[in-house]
C-alpha positions as a LaTeX table, in Angstrom:
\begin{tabular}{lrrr}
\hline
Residue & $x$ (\AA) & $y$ (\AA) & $z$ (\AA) \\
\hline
Unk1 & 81.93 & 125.04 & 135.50 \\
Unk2 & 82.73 & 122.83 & 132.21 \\
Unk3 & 83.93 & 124.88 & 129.21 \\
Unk4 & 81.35 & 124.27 & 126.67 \\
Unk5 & 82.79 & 125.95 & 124.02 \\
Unk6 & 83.48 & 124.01 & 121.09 \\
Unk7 & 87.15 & 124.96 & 119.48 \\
Unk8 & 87.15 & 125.72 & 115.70 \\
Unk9 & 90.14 & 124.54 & 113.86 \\
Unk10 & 91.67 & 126.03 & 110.83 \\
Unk11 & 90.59 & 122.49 & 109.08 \\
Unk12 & 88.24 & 122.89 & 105.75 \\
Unk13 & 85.17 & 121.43 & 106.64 \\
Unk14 & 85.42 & 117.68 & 105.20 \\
Unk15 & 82.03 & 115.99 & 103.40 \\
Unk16 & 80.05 & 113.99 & 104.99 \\
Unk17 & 80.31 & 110.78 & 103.18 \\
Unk18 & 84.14 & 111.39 & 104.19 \\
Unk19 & 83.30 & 111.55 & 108.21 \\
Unk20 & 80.83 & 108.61 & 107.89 \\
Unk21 & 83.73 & 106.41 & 106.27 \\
Unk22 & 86.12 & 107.32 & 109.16 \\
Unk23 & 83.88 & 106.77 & 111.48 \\
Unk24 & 83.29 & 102.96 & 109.83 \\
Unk25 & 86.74 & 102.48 & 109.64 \\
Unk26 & 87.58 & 103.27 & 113.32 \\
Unk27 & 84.42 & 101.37 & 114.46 \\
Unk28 & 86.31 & 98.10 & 112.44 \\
Unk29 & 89.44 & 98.43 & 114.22 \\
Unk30 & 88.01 & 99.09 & 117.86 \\
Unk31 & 86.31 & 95.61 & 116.81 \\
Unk32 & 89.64 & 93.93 & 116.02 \\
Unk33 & 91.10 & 95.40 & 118.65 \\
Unk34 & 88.66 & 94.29 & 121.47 \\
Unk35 & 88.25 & 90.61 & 119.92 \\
Unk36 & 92.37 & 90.21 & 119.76 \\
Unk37 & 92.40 & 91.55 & 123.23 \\
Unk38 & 89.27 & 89.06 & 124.53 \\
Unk39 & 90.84 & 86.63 & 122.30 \\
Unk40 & 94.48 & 86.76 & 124.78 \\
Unk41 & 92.64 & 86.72 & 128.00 \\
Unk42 & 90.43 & 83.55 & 127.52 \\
Unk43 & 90.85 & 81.10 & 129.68 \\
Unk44 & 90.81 & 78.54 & 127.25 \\
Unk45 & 93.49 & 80.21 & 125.25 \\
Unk46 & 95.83 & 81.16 & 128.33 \\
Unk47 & 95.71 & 77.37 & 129.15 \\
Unk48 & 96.50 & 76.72 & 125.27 \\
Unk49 & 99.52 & 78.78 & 125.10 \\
Unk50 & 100.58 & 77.66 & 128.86 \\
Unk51 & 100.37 & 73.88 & 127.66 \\
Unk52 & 102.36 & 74.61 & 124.32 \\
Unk53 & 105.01 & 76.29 & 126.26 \\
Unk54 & 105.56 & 73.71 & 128.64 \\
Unk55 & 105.50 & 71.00 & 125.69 \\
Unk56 & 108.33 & 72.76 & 123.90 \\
Unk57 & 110.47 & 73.00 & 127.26 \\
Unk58 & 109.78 & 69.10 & 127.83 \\
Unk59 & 110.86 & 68.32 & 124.43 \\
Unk60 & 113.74 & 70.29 & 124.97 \\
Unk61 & 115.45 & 68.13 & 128.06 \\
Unk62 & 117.64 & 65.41 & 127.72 \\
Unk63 & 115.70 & 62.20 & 127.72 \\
Unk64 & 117.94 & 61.17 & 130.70 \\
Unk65 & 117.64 & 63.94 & 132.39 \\
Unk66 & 114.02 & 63.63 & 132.33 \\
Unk67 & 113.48 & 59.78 & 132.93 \\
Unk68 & 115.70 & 60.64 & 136.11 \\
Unk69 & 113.02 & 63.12 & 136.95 \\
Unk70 & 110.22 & 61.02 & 136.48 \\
Unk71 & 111.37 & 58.47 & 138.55 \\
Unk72 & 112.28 & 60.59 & 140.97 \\
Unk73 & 108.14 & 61.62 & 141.11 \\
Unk74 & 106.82 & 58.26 & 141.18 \\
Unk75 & 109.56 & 57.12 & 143.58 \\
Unk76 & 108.52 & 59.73 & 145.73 \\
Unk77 & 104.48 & 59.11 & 145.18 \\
Unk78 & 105.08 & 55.27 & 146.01 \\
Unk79 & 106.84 & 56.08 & 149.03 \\
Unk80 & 103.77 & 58.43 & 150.03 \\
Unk81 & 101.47 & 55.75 & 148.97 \\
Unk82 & 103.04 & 53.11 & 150.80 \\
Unk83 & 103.03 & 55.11 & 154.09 \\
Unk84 & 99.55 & 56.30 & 153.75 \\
Unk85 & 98.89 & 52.35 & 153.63 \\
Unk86 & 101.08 & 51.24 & 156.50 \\
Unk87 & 99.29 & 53.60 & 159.22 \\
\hline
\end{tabular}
């Protein structure tokens, strides 16, 4: 079975007041911890850092380059427009 023996270390015995302060401290930063790591996974802020990214690549192309893309995309959404229409 499960070794219920509790180990003794060669520690002094620290005060209370002492314990009760660590134990504050570590409750603060598990709370920190837990709201940076809910903070990361939101869905609102995934979307947020997934939109800023792509706005700093888009602002990094050559405006030609990108007004060749673009009307590349509507040429090609016309085109699908037009021959949704025509059937």
């Amino acid at each position: 079975m499960a070794d219920t023996e509790i180990e003794t270390r060669d520690e002094p015995a620290r005060p209370p007041k002492e314990l009760v302060g660590e134990i504050e401290r570590t409750r603060a930063n598990l709370a920190k911890t837990i709201d940076e790591i809910a903070d990361r996974v939101s869905p609102a802020n995934v979307a947020k850092r997934t939109a800023d990214g792509v706005k700093v690549r888009l602002s990094q192309i050559d405006p030609l380059i990108g007004g060749a893309v673009a009307l590349g995309v509507v040429s090609v959404t016309c085109y699908l427009v037009w021959r949704k229409l025509r059937k």
